[in-house]
C-alpha positions, 0 to 999 in steps of 0.5 A: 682372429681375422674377424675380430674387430675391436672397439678401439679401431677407428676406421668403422664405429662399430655402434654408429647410428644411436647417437641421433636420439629423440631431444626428450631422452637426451641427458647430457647436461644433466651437470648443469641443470641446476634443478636436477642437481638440487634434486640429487642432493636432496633427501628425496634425490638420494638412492640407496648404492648399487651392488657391485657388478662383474665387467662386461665383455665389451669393456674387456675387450676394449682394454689392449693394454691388459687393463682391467675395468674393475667394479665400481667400488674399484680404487681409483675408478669412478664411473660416470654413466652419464659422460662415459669417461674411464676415470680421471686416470685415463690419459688418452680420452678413451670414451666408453661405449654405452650400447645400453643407453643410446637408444634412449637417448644417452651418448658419450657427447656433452650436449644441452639437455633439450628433450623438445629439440628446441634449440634447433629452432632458435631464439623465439622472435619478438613479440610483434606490436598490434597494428591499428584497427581497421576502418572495417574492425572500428565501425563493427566495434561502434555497431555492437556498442550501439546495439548494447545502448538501446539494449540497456535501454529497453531493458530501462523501460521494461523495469519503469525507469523510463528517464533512463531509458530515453538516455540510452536511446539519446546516446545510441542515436548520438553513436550511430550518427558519429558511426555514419560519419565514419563509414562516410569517411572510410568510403563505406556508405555502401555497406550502411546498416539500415537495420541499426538505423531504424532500431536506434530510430524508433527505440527513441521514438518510443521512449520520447513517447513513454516520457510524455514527449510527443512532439518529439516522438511524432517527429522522430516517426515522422523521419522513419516513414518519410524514409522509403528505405525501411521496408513496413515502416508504414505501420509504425502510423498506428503509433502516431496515431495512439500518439493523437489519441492521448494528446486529444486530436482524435480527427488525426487519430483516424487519419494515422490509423486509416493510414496505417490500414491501407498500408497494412496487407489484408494477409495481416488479418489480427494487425487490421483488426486491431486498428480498425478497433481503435478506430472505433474507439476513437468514434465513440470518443467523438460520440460518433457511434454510428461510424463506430458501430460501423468499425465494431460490426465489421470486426464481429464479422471478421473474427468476433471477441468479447471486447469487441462485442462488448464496445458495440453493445455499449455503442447500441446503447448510446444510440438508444437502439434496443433491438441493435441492444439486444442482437448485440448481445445475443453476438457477444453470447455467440462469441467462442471461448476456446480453452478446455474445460476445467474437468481437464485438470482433475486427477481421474486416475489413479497413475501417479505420474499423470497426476503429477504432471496434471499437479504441475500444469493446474497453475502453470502459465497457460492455465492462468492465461486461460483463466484470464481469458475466461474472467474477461468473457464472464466480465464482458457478458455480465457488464452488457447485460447489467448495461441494457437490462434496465433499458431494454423492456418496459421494466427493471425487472422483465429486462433482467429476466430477458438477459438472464433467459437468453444467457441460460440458453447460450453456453455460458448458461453458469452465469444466468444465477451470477446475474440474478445475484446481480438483479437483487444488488440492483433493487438494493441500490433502488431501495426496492428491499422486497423485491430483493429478498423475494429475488434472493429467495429463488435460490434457497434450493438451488445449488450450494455455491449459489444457494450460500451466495443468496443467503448471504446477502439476505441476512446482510439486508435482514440486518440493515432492516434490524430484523436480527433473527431472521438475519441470524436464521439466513447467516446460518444457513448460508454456513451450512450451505459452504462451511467456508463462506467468511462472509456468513460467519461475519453476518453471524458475529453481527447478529451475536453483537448486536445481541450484545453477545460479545464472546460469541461474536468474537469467536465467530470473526476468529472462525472467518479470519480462520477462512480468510486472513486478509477479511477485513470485515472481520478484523474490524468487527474483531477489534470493536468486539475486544474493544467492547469486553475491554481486551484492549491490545487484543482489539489493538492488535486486530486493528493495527493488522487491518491497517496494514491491509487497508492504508489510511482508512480513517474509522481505523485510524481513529479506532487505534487512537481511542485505543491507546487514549484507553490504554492511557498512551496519550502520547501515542493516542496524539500521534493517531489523533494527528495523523488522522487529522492528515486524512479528516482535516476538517473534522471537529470531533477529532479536533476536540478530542486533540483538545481534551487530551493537551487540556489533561495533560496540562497544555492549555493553550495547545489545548485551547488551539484544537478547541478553536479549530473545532469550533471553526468547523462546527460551532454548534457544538455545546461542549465546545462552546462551554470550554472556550467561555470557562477558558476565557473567563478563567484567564479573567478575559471574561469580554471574550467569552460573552459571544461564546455563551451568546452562541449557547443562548441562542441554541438552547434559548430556555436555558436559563444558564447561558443568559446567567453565564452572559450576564456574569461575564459583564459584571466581571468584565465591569460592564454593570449596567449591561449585566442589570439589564441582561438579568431584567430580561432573564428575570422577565422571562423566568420570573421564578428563578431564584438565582436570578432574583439573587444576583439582581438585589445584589447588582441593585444593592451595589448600584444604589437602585430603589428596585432591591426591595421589589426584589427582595419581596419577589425572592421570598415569594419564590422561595415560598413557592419552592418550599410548597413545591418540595413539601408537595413532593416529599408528601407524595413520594412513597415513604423513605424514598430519600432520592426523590426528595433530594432530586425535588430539592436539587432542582434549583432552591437555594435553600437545599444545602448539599448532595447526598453522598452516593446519590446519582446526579439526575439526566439532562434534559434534551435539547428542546427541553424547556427550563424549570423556572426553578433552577438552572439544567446542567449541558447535555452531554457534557464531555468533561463531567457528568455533574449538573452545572448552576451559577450562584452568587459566591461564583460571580464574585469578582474578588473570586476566581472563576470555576469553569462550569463542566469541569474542575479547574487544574490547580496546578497549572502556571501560564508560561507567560507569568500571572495577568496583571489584576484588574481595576476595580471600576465600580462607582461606589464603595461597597456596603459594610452591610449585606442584605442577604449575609444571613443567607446560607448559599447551597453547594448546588449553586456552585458549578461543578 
């Protein structure tokens, strides 16, 4: 019993050293952790009890009062596992030993759950407020918003917004003088960014100069290379110079770029190589080709190019050297064109990936880049050669023989057949068509690209000779030759269409654009062709997609606009007609189809304004003329009209109708002497015209004059003639041929009544065709109608409105501004009651129609 020690003895704690715990485990004030709490007393808190369990030895042998612990269902006793009290009856405090839960952090104390250990620490301090920046930090701060400024502003330049650019660089040279200024004042001049300083520079240069500023930009390069601090700043003359260049001083262009070569070092080959070749440029602009000759050989020397060799054959050439022309062209041939051969692309394998990565690279950048390169040789080559062939021997033609010999002997001997193609187009230009059918036919057994190429253009040139069968016969084979030549099968639709074979011309053009989409040859050619079998939106569809293409092409425009004048769009055919006017102003076609269109819907003066205007540009045009006099003498303003007809006279002066039609316009505008003296002069010179006779015994008659009865014995004797004339004709027509009879007596006899219905109206005449004494001819090609036009008597009766000759009068029209006031009957005499010729039956041939 002497080793016994019990829990109760105070002198050792018997379970001293558990109670310093790690701050996370530590429980004790779990009573006041209101979250905890909460989640006790919740649903999802709640556990299910616990069996009761037998006291512990330790808790026995803490009871020396013979106390026994019961269960934790005992009366009386609750169990707190987290404070380890006895019950709310223990007097004495007794606290109990939790042995199982000290080692995880559970004591008998009631301390501040604080897992971290937190509160050992203290109070966080205050956050401390951000001192100010730096003079060092500020500066750092202004360089990168400098930086960003002539970012922003390259960026502006490389997307074309070049005034935006120049305000970014403007407000980075503004930031970075209020950034040295600060260093000045922060006592940092020391640590001055030069770098910065020539960027801002010369970004702002070179926006000064893409906005067209130079003198602006020459003085802000001028700052750069005065300053010995920027290191190669002397290249930045090349610049100036360019500068020179574009602003016409080409004697300080040289000097800047001579400057700039000296400054250069010679390790920097590709940089003097440039400059010396604007300096060549810049010779030939001065027409000084010997010094530019000079700067061009210097460089085929150092390191040759085709651009190079090209400019000195051009300089040869100024100079009239053919030997120099022709080693300069035997240089540029001796030019390397370093890229692989197009054999490197073909798929030769049958390795799946290789190909794909050969599928990959066959159009990748570097492919298109050496594409270019390739295009830029061939352009070069064929250029000097169509350049020095003319010039080079005696003749055209040994010339271009020359050239092509030495390219077959170079390594671009693919380009001898391109420049033979070129030799024919050239006899084409010189109207030399044998020699350029002669030159094409050399490639009928060549290879099939050439071969295709060569038919081509002979059946173009077959066709401008109207020679369609052997047109068709090289169209043909150009087809066979490449199943994909567009061009062949345009030239086949040609020949078909001109044939008049407009379906097989059509299924040719859709078989080209089937090739080729964009073929605008066969748009237009598809359009006309639908136009012609009257598929009129098939044909508008066509033309409208060729306008899409091809922006204001004017024959286009006005295809589209006939097209829709068919369709009866008139507001539509309008608008094309208008818009076509923006682009042929001055075209009097266009203007009088303006004026037809306003004159069919009723808009007379509209109509009458494009009308004028036509007649402004071309006032020769008969139908023109006639519509202007019909329109004047319509609104009884018939003064204004007699200059029209005058016009008329003139150029079809055995017209018999336009000196009636000037006659007429004076009787109605009152002028009678006038009109007796104009039908005199018509009447000397057409004696038989029996209209003529007519109007003159009625003039005479109203004037009191003695000559009616001359006249009157003149008409009868015409008439006479004109029967004679017509009973000649009768008898020697084949019998019941009633037309020619009709024709006969249509032909200006007053006494043929009217037409035969059905009977077609006979053709006008040309321009230089003489008159008939018989009669008046209608105007040829009259654009309103196709029926003859004659003058009678009834027609140029004042107290009867006037019928324009080439078309029917428009009933139904209403001036806007109200009818014209009638005018004065100003004859001197009261007319007779009694007519001469009353009993006289006027033909409905004599009325215009």
């Amino acid at each position: 019993m002497d080793n016994l020690r019990f829990a109760g003895d105070d002198d050792e704690d018997l379970y001293s050293g558990f109670d310093s715990v790690h701050p996370a485990l530590d429980t004790r004030q779990l009573d006041a952790d209101q979250g905890f709490q909460e989640a006790v007393r919740t649903s999802y808190g709640r556990r299910p009890p616990t069996q009761s369990r037998a006291p512990t030895t330790a808790a026995r042998l803490t009871s020396t009062a013979g106390l026994r612990i019961g269960t934790g269902q005992g009366t009386g006793l609750v169990l707190n596992s987290s404070v380890g009290q006895v019950g709310p009856g223990s007097s004495d405090g007794l606290k109990r030993p939790m042995t199982s839960m000290r080692g995880t952090g559970y004591t008998s104390q009631s301390n501040v759950f604080d897992p971290l250990n937190q509160a050992s620490k203290g109070p966080a301090p205050a956050l401390i407020s951000k001192t100010d920046e730096s003079p060092e930090e500020k500066i750092k701060s202004l360089e990168r918003r400098v930086m960003g400024l002539i970012e922003e502003s390259c960026m502006a330049a490389s997307r074309g917004e070049i005034r935006l650019a120049l305000d970014r660089a403007k407000e980075a040279s503004s930031k970075e003088r209020s950034l040295i200024r600060q260093r000045e004042q922060a006592g940092l001049s020391d640590g001055h960014n030069l770098d910065l300083t020539f960027s801002v520079l010369f970004n702002l240069a070179n926006q000064y100069a893409a906005n067209d500023m130079y003198t602006e930009a020459l003085n802000t390069y001028q700052v750069i290379t005065k300053d010995r601090m920027f290191n190669n700043s002397g290249r930045l003359r090349v610049n100036m110079g360019n500068i020179h260049y574009k602003m016409g001083q080409y004697n300080k262009a040289i000097k800047f770029y001579r400057m700039a070569l000296d400054q250069v070092p010679n390790t920097h080959k590709s940089m003097r190589i440039k400059i010396m070749h604007n300096i060549g440029l810049v010779f030939v602009k001065m027409a000084q080709y010997s010094e530019a000759c000079t700067s061009f050989e210097y460089i085929m020397q150092e390191e040759a190019n085709f651009k190079t060799g090209l400019d000195l054959v051009t300089a040869y050439y100024a100079l009239g050297d053919k030997e120099k022309m022709k080693k300069g062209f035997l240089r540029l041939l001796e030019c390397q064109l370093d890229i692989d051969d197009d054999e490197k692309y073909t798929a030769s394998s049958e390795d799946t990936q290789s190909n794909l990565i050969l599928e990959v690279i066959r159009n990748d950048p570097l492919r298109k880049m050496e594409r270019q390169m390739k295009q830029e040789a061939e352009r070069s080559i064929l250029t000097a050669a169509k350049l020095i062939s003319p010039v080079i021997e005696n003749t055209f033609s040994e010339g271009y023989n020359w050239c092509v010999d030495a390219i077959k002997n170079s390594q671009y001997a693919d380009l001898a057949n391109d420049l033979e193609i070129n030799k024919a187009v050239m006899f084409l230009r010189q109207k030399n068509f044998k020699d350029a059918v002669e030159t094409l036919k050399m490639f009928e057994k060549k290879e099939t690209k050439v071969a295709s190429t060569a038919a081509t253009n002979l059946s173009f040139l077959y066709f401008l000779q109207n020679e369609i069968d052997l047109a068709e016969k090289y169209a043909l084979m150009a087809r066979d030759s490449n199943g994909y030549n567009d061009s062949a099968l345009v030239n086949l639709g040609n020949c078909c269409f001109k044939r008049k074979d407009y379906e097989k011309a059509r299924e040719h053009y859709i078989a080209a654009l089937d090739i080729d989409a964009s073929c605008v040859e066969a748009l237009y050619n598809l359009g006309l062709t639908n136009k012609k079998l009257g598929r009129y939106e098939e044909a508008l569809d066509s033309l409208l997609k060729m306008h899409a293409i091809v922006r204001n092409y004017p024959p286009v425009v006005y295809q589209i606009a006939s097209l829709y004048q068919e369709l009866s769009d008139i507001d539509q055919a309008s608008e094309w007609y208008l818009q076509l006017l923006g682009l042929v102003p001055t075209d009097p076609h266009i203007h009088q189809r303006l004026g037809q269109l306003f004159d069919t819907e009723g808009d007379k003066q509209q109509g009458y304004q494009y009308y004028f205007d036509s007649y402004r540009y071309f006032p020769s045009n008969l139908e023109v003329i006639d519509w202007l006099g019909s329109y004047f003498i319509e609104h009884q303003v018939a003064e204004k009209a007699i200059s029209y007809f005058e016009r008329a006279a003139l150029m079809q002066p055995d017209e018999v109708k336009w000196q009636l039609m000037v006659a007429a316009c004076h009787r109605r505008s009152g002028n009678y002497q006038q009109a007796l003296q104009t039908y005199k002069q018509i009447h000397r010179r057409f004696p038989e015209n029996i209209e003529c006779l007519k109007l003159l015994i009625r003039l005479s008659s109203d004037l009191g004059l003695k000559e009616t009865a001359e006249y009157a014995q003149e008409l009868k004797k015409a008439e006479r003639a004109q029967e004679q004339r017509e009973s000649r004709a009768a008898s020697g027509s084949r019998p019941g041929s009633r037309r020619s009879s009709s024709r006969a007596s249509r032909s200006g006899s007053a006494a043929s009544g009217h037409e035969e219905p059905g009977a077609l109206p006979p053709k006008s005449p040309g321009p230089g065709a003489r008159a008939s004494s018989r009669g008046s001819r209608s105007i040829p090609g009259s654009a309103m109608s196709g029926r003859m036009t004659r003058l009678s008597l009834n027609d140029l009766d004042e107290n009867e409105p006037f019928v324009p000759s080439n078309k029917e009068v428009d009933s139904s029209y209403v001036d806007p501004l109200g009818p014209l006031q009638e005018r004065p009957k100003t004859s001197m005499r009261r007319k007779q009651d009694e007519d001469d010729f009353a009993d006289e039956e006027l033909g409905d041939d004599l009325l215009p129609e």
